[in-house]
Each structure stands twice: as structure tokens, then as C-alpha cells.
N, C-alpha and C positions, 0 to 999 in steps of 0.2 A: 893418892892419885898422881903423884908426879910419877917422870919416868924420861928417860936419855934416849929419844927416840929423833928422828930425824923427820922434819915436815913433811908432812906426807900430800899437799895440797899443792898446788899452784904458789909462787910467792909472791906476783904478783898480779894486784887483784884492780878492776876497773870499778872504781866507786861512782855509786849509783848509777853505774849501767856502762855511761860514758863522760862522764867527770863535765866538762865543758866542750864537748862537740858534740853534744846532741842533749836535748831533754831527760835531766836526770830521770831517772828511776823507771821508766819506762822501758816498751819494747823497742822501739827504734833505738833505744840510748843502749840497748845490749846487741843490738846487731847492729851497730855502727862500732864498739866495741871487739865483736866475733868477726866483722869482718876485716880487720884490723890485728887478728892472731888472737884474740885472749880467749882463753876458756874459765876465768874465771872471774867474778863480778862479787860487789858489796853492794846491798841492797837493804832497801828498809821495807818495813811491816806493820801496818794499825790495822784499829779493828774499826769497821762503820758500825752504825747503830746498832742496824740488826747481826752485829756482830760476824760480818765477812771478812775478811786480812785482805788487804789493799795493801799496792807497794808505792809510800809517799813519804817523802822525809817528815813536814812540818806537821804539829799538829792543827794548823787551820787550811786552807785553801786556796788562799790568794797569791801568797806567792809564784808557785807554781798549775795553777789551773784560773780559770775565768770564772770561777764559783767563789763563794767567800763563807765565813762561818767554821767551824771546829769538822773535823774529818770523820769525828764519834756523832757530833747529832748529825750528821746525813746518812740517807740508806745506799746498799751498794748501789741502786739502781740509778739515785741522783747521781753519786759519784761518777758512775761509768757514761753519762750522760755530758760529761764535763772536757773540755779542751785542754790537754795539758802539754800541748806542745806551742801552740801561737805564740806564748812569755818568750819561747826560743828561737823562732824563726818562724816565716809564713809558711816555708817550705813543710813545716810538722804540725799545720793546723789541723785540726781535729784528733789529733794522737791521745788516746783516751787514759789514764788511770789505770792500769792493770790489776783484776787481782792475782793477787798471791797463787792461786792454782793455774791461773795462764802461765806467769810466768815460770814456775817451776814444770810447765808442760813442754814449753819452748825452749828452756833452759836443758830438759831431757834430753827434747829430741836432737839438741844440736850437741849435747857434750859439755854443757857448759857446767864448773863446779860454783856454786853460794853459798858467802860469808851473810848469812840471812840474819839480820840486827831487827830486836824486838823492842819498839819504840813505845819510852813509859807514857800513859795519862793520868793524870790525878791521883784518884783512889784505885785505878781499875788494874793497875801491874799485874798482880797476880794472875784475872781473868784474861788479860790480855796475851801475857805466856803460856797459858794455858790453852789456848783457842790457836794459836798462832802455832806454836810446838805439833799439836795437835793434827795441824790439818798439813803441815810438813812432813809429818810420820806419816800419814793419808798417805799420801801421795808417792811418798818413797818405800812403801811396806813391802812391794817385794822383795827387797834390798837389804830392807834392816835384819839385824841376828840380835839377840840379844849381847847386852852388852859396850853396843856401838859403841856405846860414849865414851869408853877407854881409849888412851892414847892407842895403843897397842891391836886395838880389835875394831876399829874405825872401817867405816864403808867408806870409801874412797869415793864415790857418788855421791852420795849422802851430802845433805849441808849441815855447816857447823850454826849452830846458834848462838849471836852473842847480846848481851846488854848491857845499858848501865843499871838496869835496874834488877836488885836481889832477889824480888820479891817475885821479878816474871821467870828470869834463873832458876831459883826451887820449883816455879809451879812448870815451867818447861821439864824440867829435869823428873816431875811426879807422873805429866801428860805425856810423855816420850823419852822414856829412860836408856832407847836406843841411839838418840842424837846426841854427837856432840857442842858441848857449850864452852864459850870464852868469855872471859869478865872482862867488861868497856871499863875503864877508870880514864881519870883526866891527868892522874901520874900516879906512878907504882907508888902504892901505900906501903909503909913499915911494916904490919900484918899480912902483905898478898899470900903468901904460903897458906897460912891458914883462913883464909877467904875463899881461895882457889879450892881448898882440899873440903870446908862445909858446901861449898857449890857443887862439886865435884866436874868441874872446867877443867881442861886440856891446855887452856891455855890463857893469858892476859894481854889485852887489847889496849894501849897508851897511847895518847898523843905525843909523835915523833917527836915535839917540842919541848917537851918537859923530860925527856930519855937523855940520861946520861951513861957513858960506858958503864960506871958502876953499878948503876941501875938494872943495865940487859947483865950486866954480869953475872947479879946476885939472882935472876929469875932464872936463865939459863942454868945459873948452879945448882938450884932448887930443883930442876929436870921439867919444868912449865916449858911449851912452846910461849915466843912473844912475836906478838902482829901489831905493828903501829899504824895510828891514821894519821892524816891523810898527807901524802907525800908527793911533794912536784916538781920539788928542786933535785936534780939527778945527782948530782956532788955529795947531799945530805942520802939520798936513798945508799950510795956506795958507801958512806959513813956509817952508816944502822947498820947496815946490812954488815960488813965489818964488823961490827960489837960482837956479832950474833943473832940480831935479832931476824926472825924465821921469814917471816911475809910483810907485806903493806900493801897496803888501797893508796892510788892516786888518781886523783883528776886530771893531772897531765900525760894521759896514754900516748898522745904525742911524740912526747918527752922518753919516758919512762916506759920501754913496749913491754906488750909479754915474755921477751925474752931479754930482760935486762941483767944484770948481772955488773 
């Protein structure tokens, strides 16, 4: 699966919608984002009970909405029921939990491309990439060719799918073998080549923090694209970005616009 191809995406990307100027993970936090220049957004994914993809980082409630309890025992219906903007400002009260096909409908109609992250729970990874992949492919099928997941034969609309977890990686990769996948790690392991190449990922996702030149060297060398999270200091994004490394999500859109460089 490797290959010496040149990023073919946006390089940088507005985490969870709009980092800290609007309610992650939401629709205001993606058009506060869009209108702001970015076309392209990192964004999370769980499943609720009755197994709907909602785009919410935690897996409980409280932090970001007025609800409390696990994100898996409530149904979409509680969920979308729920305030997820008040936490951030009175001005986004009532800003509700989106799911997962809203936002990829919004996300069409305006142009915008997602780094769509498939968040693990307990036992349920598998099902959870599976369901989520799934309803990505849904959505984007007029689009997909067979193939997509290749560096080289990639839908440029299309989103890439990534995780930390392996187990939702294979079952995405069985559920929609037309989308691309990236492996989340917390720092490039000794083995990434052969991680990357049983996953069949496009690319490897690091925390910018633990990236060392010889680190993007050796993944760059190997022909993987690399995307680091989350970046807000602009000194450090022109630093990675110098190694090599392809893209990154930051919270400070501010800082860091879509067209940095």
C-alpha cells in the first residue's frame, strides 16, 4: 500500500469543526470554520444506542451537552434533543448534536472535505467501524469507484477515515473498501509499515508532540502520507510541515488559516 504520491487533500484541517471559536463538533463550529476559508474539517463519530453515528468527541455527555451518561446508552432521538452549544456560549444555545448524515449533507452541499475519526467503545470497535464506514459509503456512493482507498485512485470528495482503534480500521475497510483509511497512533511505532500495509491506510495520523524529524523521515520514506494532531502553535505547524509531514488539524484557525503555509 505505500506509494510517493503528493496529498491530495486540504493540509489544513479545522478540528472538530472550529477548534475554539465555536462548539466543537457541530454545525455552527463548521460554518464558523467555512466561513473563515476552510474547506476542510476533522470531526468525530459514535454510534447511539440504537446505533445512529453522531458527531461527538467524548464518550459520555456532559462535557459538551446538558445531558449526562454514555453517548451508546442514549437513543438518537434523546441525543438530538440535547443542547450542545450553551457549554460555549449563550449565543449557540440550543445548537443540537448533529448526526453523522447531517453533517456530511452540509459538508456536500458547501464543498467541504472530512478527516471523519471513528471513535473506539469498549467491546464494540468493530461494530462501530462498521456502522459508521458504512453509512459514509451511504452517502457518498455516487462518487465511490472501486478501489478508492488507494493512494493513487482516491475520490478527492470522499472522506478519509481514521482511528485509533484496529479493530474499527479492518471492519471499516470490510464495510467500505472504497474509503480511505489513516491509523491514529499516539507516536510512530517501530512496526508502522507493517500496520499500515495489514490495515491497508493511506496514511499515519501522530500526535505533533511526540514527531521527530527522523520519525516523518522514515514514514515519508516508506511512501505513507503523515497528518499530525492537533496543532496551534504556528512556529511548530512551519516546523512539521518542513519535515514533510502532509496535513494537520488545529484548534487555533485563528492562528493557523486555511491557507497557511
Amino acid at each position: 500500500m505505500s506509494h510517493h504520491l503528493p496529498w491530495p487533500w486540504p493540509r489544513i484541517q479545522a478540528h472538530r469543526g472550529a477548534g475554539r471559536l465555536a462548539p466543537e463538533n457541530t454545525l455552527a463550529a463548521i460554518r464558523r470554520s467555512h466561513a473563515m476559508g476552510f474547506r476542510a474539517i476533522e470531526i468525530d463519530a459514535r454510534l447511539t444506542r440504537d446505533e445512529v453515528p453522531v458527531v461527538i468527541h467524548d464518550r459520555t455527555l456532559e462535557r459538551t451537552t446538558d445531558g449526562a451518561g454514555a453517548v451508546a446508552e442514549a437513543t438518537a432521538d434523546e441525543i438530538a434533543r440535547l443542547d450542545a452549544g450553551s457549554w460555549f456560549g449563550p449565543q449557540y444555545r440550543g445548537e443540537p448534536v448533529p448526526r453523522l448524515t447531517e453533517v456530511i449533507a452540509f459538508c456536500r452541499a458547501q464543498g467541504i472535505w472530512m478527516n471523519l475519526e471513528i471513535k473506539r467503545y469498549a467491546d464494540r470497535s468493530t461494530h462501530i467501524g462498521e456502522v459508521v464506514a458504512r453509512t459514509a459509503a451511504q452517502c457518498y456512493r455516487d462518487l465511490l469507484r472501486p478501489g478508492g482507498d488507494r493512494a493513487e485512485s482516491v475520490v478527492l470528495q470522499a472522506p478519509l477515515l481514521s482511528s485509533f482503534g484496529r479493530e474499527a480500521l479492518l471492519a471499516a475497510r470490510a464495510a467500505a473498501p472504497s474509503l480511505p483509511r489513516g491509523y491514529l497512533v499516539d507516536d510512530v511505532p517501530e512496526n508502522f509499515a507493517a500496520e499500515l500495509e495489514e490495515l491497508g491506510c493511506v496514511s499515519l495520523h501522530t500526535d505533533h508532540e511526540t514527531l521527530t524529524r527522523d520519525k516523518a523521515r522514515a514514514v515519508k520514506d516508506a511512501g505513507y502520507w503523515l497528518f499530525c494532531y492537533t496543532v496551534d502553535d504556528p512556529a511548530r505547524a512551519r516546523e512539521i510541515l518542513g519535515w514533510g509531514v502532509d496535513a494537520l488539524c488545529t484548534d487555533r484557525i485563528d492562528l493557523i488559516g486555511a491557507d497557511f503555509s
